[in-house]
PQR file of N, CA, C, O and H, with PARSE charges and radii, in Angstrom:
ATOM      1  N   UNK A   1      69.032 109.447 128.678 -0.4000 1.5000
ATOM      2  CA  UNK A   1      68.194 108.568 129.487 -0.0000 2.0000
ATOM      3  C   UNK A   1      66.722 108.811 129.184  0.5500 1.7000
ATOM      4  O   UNK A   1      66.193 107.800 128.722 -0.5500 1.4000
ATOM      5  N   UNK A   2      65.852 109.919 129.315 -0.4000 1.5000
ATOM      6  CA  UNK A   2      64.698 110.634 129.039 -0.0000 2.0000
ATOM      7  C   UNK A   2      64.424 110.018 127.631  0.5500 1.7000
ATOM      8  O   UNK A   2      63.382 109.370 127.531 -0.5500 1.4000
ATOM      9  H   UNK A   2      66.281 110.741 129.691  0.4000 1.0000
ATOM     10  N   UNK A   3      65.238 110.138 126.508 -0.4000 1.5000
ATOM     11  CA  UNK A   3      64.966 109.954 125.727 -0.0000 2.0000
ATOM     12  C   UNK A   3      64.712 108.092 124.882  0.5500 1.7000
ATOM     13  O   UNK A   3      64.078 107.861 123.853 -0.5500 1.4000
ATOM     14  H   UNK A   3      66.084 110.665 126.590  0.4000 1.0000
ATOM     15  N   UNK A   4      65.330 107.238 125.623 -0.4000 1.5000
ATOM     16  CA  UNK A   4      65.602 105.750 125.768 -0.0000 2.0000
ATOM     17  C   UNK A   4      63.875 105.456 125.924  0.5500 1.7000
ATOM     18  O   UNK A   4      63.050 104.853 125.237 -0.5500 1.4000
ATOM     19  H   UNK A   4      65.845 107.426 126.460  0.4000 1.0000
ATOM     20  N   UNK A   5      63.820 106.331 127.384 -0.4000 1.5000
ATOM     21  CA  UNK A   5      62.429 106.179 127.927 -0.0000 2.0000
ATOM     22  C   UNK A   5      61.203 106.261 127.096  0.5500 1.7000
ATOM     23  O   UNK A   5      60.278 105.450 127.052 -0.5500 1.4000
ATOM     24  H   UNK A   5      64.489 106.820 127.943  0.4000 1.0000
ATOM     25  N   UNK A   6      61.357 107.473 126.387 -0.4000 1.5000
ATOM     26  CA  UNK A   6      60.493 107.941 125.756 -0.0000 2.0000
ATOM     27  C   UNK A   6      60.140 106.691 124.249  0.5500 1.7000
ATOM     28  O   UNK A   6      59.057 106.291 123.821 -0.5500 1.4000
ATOM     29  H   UNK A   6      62.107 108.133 126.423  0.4000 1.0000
ATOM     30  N   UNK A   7      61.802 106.328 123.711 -0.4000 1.5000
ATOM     31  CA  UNK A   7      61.500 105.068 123.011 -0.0000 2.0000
ATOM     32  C   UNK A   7      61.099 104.610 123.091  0.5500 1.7000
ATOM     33  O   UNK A   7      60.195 104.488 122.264 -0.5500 1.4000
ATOM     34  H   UNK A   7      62.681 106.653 124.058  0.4000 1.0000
ATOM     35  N   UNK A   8      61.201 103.651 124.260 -0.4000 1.5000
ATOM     36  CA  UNK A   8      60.826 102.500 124.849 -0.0000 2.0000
ATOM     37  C   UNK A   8      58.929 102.414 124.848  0.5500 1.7000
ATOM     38  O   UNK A   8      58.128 101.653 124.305 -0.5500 1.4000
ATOM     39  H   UNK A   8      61.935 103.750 124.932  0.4000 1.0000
ATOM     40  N   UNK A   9      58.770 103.831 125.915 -0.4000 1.5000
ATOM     41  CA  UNK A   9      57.025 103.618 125.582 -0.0000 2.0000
ATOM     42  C   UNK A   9      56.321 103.736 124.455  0.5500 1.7000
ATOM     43  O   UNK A   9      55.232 103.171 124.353 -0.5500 1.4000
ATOM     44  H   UNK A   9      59.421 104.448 126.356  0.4000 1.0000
ATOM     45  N   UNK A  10      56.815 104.446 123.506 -0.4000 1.5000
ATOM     46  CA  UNK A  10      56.274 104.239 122.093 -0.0000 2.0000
ATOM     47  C   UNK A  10      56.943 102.982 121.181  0.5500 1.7000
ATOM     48  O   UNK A  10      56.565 102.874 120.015 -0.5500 1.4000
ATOM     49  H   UNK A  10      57.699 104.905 123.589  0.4000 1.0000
ATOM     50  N   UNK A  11      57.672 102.286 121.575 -0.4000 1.5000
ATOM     51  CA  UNK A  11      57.791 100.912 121.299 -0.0000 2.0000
ATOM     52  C   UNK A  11      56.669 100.026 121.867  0.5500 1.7000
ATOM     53  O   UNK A  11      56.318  99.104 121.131 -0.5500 1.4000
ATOM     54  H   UNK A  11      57.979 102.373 122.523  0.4000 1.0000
ATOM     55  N   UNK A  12      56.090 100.141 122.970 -0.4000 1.5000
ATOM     56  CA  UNK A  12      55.503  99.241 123.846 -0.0000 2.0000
ATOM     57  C   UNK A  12      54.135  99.765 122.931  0.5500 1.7000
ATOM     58  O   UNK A  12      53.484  98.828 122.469 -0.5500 1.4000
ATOM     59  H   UNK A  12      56.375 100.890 123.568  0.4000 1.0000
ATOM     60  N   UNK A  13      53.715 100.892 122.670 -0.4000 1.5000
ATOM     61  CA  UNK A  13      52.413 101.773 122.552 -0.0000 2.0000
ATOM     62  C   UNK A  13      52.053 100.869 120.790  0.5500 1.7000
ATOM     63  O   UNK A  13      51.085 100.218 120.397 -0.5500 1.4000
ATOM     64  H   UNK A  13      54.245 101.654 123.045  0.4000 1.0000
ATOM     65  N   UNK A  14      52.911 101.128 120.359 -0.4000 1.5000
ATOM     66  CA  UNK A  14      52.643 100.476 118.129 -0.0000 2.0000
ATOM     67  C   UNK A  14      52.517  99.384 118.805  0.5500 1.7000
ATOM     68  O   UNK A  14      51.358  98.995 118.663 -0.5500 1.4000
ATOM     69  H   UNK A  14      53.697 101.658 120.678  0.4000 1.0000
ATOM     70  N   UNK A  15      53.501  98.227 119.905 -0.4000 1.5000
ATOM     71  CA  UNK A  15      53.127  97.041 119.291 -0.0000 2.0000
ATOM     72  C   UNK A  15      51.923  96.544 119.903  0.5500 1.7000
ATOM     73  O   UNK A  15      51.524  95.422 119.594 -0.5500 1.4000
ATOM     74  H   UNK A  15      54.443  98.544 120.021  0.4000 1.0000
ATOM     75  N   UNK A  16      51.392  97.144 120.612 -0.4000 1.5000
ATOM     76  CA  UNK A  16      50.077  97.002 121.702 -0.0000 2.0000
ATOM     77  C   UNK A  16      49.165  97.082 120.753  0.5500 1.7000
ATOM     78  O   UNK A  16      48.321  96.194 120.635 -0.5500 1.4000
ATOM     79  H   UNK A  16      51.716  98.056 120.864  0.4000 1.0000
ATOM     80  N   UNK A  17      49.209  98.398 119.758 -0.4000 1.5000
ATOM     81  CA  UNK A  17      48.247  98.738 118.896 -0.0000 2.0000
ATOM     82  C   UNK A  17      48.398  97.465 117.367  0.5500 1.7000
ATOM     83  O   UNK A  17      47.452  97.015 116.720 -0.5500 1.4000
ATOM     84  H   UNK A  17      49.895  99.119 119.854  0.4000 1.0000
ATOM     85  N   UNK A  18      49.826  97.178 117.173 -0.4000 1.5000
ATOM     86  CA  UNK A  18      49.884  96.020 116.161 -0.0000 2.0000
ATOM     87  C   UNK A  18      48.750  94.279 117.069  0.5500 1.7000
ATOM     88  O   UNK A  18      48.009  93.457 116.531 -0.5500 1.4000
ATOM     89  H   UNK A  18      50.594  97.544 117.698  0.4000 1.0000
ATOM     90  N   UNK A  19      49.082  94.407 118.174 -0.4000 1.5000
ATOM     91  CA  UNK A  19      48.767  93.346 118.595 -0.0000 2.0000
ATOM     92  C   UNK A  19      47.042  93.386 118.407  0.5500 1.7000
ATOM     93  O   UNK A  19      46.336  92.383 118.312 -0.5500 1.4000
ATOM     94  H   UNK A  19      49.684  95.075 118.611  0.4000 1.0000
ATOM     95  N   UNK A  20      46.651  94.549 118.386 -0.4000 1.5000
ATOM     96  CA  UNK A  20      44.848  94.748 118.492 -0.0000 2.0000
ATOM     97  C   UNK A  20      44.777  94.835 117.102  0.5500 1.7000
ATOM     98  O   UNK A  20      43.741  95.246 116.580 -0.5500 1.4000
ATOM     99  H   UNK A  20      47.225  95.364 118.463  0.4000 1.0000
ATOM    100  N   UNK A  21      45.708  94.514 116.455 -0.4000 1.5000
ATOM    101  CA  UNK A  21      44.819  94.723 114.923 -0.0000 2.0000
ATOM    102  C   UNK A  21      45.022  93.395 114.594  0.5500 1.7000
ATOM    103  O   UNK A  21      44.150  92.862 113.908 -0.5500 1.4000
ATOM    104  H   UNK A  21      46.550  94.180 116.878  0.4000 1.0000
ATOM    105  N   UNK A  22      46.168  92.619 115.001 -0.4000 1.5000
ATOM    106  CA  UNK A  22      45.990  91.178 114.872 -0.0000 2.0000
ATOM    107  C   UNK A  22      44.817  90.702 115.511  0.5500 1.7000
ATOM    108  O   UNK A  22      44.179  90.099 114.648 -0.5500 1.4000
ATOM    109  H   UNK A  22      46.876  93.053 115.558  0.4000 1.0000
ATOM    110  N   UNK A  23      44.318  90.677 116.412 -0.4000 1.5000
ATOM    111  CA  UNK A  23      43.664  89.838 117.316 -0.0000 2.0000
ATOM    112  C   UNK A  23      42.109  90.119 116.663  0.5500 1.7000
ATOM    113  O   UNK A  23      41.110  89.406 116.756 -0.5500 1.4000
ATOM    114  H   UNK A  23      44.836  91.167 117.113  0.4000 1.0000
ATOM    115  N   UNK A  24      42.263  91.254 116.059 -0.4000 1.5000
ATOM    116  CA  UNK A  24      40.415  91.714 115.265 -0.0000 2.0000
ATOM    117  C   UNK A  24      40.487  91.070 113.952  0.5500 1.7000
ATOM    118  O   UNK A  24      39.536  90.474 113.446 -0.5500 1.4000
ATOM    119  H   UNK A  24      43.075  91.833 115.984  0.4000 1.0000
ATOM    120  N   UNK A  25      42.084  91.257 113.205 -0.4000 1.5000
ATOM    121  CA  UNK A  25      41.801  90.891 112.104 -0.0000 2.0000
ATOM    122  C   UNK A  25      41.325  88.693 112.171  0.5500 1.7000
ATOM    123  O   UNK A  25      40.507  88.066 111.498 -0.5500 1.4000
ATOM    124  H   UNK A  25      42.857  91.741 113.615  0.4000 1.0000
ATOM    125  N   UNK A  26      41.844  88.431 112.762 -0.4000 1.5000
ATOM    126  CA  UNK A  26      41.755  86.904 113.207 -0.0000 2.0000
ATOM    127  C   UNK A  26      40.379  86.506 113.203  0.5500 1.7000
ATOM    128  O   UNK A  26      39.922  85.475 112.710 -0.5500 1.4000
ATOM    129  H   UNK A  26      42.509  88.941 113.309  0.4000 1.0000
ATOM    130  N   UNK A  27      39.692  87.518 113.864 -0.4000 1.5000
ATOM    131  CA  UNK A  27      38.822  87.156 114.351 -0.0000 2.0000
ATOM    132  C   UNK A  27      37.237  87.807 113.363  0.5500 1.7000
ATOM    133  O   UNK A  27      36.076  87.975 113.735 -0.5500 1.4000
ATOM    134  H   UNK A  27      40.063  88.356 114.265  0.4000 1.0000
ATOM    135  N   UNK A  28      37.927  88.025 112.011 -0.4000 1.5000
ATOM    136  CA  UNK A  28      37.311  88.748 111.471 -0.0000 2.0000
ATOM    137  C   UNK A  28      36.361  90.091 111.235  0.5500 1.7000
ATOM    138  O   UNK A  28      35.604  90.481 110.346 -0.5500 1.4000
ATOM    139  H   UNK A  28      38.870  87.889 111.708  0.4000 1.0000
ATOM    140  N   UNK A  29      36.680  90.432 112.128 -0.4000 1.5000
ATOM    141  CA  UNK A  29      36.281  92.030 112.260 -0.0000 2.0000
ATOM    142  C   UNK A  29      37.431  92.564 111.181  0.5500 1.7000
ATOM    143  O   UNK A  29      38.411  92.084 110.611 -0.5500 1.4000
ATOM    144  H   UNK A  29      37.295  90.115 112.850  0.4000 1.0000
ATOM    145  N   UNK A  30      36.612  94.070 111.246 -0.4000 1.5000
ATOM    146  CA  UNK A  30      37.344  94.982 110.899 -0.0000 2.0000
ATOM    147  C   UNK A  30      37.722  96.105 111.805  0.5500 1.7000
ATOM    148  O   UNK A  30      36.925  96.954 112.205 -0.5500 1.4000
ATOM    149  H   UNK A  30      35.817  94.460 111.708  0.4000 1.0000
ATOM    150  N   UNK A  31      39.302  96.041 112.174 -0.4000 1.5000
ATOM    151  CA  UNK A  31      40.069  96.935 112.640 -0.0000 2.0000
ATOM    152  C   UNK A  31      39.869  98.663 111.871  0.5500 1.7000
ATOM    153  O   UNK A  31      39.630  98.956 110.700 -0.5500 1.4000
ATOM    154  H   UNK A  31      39.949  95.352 111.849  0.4000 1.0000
ATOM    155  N   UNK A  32      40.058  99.451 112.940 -0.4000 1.5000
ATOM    156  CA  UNK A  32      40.074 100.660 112.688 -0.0000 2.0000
ATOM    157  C   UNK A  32      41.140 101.571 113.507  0.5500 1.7000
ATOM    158  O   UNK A  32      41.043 101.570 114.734 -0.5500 1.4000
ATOM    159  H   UNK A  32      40.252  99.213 113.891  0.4000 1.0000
ATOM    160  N   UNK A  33      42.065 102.281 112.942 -0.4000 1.5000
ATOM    161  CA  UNK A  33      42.487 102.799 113.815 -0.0000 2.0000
ATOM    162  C   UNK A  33      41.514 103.785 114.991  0.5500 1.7000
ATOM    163  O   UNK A  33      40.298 103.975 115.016 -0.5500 1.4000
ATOM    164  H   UNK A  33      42.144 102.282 111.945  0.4000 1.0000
ATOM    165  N   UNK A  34      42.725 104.347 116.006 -0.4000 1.5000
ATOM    166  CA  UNK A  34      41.637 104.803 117.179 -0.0000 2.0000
ATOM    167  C   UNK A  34      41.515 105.878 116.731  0.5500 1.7000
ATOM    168  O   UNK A  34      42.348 106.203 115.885 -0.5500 1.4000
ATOM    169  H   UNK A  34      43.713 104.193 115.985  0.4000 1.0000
ATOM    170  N   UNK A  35      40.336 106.968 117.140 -0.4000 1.5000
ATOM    171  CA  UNK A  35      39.943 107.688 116.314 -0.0000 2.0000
ATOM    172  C   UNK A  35      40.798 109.115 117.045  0.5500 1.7000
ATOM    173  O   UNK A  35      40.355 110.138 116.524 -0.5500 1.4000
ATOM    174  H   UNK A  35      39.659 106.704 117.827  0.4000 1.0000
ATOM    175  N   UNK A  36      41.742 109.380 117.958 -0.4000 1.5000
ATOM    176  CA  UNK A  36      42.779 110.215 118.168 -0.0000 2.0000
ATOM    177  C   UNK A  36      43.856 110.415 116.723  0.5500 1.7000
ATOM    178  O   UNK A  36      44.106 111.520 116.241 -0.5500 1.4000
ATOM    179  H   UNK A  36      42.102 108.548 118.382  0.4000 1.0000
ATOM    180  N   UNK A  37      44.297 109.354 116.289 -0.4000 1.5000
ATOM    181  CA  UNK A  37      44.717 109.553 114.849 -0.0000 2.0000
ATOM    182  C   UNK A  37      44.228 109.536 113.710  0.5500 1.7000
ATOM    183  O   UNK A  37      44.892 109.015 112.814 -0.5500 1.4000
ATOM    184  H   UNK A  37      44.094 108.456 116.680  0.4000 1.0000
ATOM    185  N   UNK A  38      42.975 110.079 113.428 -0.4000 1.5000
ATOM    186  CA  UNK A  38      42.193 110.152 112.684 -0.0000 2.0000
ATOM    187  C   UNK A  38      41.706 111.887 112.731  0.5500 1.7000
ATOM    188  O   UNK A  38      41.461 112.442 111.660 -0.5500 1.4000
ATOM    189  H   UNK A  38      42.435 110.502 114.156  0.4000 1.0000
ATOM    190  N   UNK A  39      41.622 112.474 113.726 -0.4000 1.5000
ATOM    191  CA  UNK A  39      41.673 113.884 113.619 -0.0000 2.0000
ATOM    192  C   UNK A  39      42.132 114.765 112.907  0.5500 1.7000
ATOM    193  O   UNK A  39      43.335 114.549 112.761 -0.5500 1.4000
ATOM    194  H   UNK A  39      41.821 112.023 114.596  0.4000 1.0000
ATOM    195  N   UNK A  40      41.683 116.022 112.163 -0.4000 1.5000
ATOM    196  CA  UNK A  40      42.595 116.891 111.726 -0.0000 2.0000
ATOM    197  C   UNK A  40      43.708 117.455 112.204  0.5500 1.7000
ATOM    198  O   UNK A  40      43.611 117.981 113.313 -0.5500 1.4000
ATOM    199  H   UNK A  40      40.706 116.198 112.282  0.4000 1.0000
ATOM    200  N   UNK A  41      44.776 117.485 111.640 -0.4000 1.5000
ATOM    201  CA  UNK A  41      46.277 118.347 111.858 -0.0000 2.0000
ATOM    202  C   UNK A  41      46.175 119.244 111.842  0.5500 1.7000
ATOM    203  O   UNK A  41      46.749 119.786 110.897 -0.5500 1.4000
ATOM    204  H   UNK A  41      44.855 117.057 110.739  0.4000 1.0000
ATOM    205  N   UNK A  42      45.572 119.970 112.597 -0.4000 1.5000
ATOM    206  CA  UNK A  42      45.596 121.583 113.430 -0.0000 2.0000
ATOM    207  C   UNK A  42      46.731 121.144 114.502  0.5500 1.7000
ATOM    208  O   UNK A  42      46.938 119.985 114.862 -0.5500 1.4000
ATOM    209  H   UNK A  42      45.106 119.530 113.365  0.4000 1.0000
ATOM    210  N   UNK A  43      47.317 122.119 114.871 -0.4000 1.5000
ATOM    211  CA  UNK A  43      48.262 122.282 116.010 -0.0000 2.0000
ATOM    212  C   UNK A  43      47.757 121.643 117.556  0.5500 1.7000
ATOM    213  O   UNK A  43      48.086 120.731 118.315 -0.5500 1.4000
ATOM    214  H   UNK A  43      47.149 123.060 114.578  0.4000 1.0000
ATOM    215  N   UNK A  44      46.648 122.851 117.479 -0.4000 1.5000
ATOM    216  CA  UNK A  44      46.350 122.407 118.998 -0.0000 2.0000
ATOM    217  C   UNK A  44      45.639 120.792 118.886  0.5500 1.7000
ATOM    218  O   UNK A  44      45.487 120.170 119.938 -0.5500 1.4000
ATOM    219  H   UNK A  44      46.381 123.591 116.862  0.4000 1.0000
ATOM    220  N   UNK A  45      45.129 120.029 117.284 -0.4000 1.5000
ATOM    221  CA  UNK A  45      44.894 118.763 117.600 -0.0000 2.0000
ATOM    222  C   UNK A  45      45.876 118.293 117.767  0.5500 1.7000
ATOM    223  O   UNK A  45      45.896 117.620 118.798 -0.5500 1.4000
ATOM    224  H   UNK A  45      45.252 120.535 116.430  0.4000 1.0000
ATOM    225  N   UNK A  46      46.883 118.313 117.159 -0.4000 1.5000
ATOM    226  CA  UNK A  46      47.994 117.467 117.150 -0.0000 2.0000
ATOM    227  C   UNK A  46      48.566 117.512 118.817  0.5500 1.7000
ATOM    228  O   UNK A  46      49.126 116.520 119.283 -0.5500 1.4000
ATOM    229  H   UNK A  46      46.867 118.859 116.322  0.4000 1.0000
ATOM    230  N   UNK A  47      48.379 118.638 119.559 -0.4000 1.5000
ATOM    231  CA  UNK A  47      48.845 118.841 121.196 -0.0000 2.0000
ATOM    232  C   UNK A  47      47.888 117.843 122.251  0.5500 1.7000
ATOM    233  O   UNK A  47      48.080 117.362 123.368 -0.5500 1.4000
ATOM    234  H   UNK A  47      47.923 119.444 119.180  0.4000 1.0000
ATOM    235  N   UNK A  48      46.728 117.812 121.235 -0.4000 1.5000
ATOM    236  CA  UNK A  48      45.848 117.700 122.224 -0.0000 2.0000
ATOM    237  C   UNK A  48      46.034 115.822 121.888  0.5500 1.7000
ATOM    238  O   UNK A  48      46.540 115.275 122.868 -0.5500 1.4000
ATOM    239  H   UNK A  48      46.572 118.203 120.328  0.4000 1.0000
ATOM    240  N   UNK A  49      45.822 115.157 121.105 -0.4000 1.5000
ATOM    241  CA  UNK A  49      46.698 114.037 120.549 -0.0000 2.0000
ATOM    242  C   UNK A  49      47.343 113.301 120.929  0.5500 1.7000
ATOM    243  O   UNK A  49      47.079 112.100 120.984 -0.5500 1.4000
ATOM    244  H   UNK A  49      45.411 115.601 120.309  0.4000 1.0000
ATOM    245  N   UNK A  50      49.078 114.204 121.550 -0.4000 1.5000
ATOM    246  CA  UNK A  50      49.845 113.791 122.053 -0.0000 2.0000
ATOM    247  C   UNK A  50      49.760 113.239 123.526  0.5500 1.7000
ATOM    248  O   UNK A  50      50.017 112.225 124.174 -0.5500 1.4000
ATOM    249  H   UNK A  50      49.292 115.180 121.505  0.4000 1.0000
ATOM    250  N   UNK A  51      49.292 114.400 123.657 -0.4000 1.5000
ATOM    251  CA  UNK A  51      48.461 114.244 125.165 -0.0000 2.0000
ATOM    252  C   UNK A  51      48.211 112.938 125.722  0.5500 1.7000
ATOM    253  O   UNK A  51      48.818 112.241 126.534 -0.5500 1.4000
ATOM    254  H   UNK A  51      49.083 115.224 123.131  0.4000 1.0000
ATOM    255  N   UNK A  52      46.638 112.737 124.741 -0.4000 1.5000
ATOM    256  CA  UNK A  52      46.167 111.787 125.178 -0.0000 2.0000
ATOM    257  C   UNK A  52      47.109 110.364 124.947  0.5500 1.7000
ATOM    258  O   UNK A  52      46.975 109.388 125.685 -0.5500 1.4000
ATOM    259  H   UNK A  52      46.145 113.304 124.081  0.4000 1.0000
ATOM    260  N   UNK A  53      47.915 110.400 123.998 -0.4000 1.5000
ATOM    261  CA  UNK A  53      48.874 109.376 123.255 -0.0000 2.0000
ATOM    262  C   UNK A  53      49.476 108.787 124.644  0.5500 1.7000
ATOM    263  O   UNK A  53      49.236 107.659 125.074 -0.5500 1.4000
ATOM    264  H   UNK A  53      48.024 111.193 123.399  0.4000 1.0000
ATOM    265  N   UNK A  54      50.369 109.840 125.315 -0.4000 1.5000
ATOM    266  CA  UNK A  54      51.064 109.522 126.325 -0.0000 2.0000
ATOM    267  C   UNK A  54      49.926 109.159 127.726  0.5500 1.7000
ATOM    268  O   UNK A  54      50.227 108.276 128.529 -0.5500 1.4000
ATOM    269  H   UNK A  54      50.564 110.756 124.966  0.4000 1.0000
ATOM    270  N   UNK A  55      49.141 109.644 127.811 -0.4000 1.5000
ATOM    271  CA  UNK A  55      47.871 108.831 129.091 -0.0000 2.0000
ATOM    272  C   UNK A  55      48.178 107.191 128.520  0.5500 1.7000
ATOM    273  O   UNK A  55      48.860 106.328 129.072 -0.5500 1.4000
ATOM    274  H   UNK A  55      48.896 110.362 127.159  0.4000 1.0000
ATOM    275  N   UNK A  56      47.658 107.136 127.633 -0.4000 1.5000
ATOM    276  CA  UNK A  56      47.363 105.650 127.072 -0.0000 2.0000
ATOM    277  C   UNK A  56      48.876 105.035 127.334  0.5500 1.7000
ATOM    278  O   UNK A  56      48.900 104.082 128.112 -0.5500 1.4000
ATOM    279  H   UNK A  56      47.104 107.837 127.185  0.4000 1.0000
ATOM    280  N   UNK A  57      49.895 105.378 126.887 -0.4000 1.5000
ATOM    281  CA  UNK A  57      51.215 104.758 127.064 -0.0000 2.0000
ATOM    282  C   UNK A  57      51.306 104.454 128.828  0.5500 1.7000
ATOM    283  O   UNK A  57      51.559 103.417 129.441 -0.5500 1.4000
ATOM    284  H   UNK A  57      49.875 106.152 126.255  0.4000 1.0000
ATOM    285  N   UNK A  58      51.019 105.679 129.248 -0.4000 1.5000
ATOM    286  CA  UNK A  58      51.417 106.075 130.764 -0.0000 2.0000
ATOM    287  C   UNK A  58      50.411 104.455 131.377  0.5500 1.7000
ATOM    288  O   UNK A  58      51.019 103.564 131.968 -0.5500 1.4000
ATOM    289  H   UNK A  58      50.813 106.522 128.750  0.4000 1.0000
ATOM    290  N   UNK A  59      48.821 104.345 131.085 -0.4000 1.5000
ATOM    291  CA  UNK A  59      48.358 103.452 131.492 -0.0000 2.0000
ATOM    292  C   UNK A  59      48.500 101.638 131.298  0.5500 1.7000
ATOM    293  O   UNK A  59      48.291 100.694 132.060 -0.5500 1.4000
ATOM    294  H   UNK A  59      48.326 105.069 130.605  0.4000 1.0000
ATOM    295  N   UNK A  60      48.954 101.756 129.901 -0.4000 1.5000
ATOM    296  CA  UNK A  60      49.248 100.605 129.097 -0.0000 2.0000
ATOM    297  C   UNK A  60      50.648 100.144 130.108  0.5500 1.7000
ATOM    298  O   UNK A  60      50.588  98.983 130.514 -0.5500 1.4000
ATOM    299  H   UNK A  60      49.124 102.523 129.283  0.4000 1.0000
ATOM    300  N   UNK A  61      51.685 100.819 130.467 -0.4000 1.5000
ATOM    301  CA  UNK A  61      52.924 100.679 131.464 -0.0000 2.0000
ATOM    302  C   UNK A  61      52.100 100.445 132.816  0.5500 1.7000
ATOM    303  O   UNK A  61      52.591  99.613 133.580 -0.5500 1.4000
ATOM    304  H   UNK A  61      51.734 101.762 130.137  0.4000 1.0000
ATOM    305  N   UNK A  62      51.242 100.896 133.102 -0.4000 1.5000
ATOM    306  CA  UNK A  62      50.691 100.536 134.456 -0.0000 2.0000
ATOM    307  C   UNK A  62      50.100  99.150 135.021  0.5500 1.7000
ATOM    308  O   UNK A  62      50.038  98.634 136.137 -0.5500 1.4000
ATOM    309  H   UNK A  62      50.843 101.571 132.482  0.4000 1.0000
ATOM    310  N   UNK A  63      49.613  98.720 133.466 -0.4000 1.5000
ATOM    311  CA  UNK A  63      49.109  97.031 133.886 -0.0000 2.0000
ATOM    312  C   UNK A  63      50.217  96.130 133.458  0.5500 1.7000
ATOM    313  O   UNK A  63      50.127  94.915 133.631 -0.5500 1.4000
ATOM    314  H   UNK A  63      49.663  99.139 132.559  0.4000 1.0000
TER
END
């Protein structure tokens, strides 16, 4: 069950983030990813990362 869940919000989380790269690229900007995945792969970034990964999921489910 936990784990369905856990799918599910990182299903919802890429296509949220696919949907913002459509909507910039359209509009001619240039898209960038967010700069949480852009950090170095140290451990504690990668913890600290996740972290924030799941706030954003946690809030993105809230609206």
């Amino acid at each position: 069950m936990k784990n369905s869940v856990q799918k599910r919000k990182i299903t919802q989380f890429n296509a949220s983030r696919g949907a913002e790269r459509e909507i910039a690229l359209k509009k001619g900007d240039i898209w960038t990813r967010p700069t949480t995945c852009m950090e170095l792969k140290t451990r504690y970034e990668r913890n600290r990362q996740k972290k924030e990964t799941r706030r954003m999921v946690l809030k993105y489910e809230e609206v």
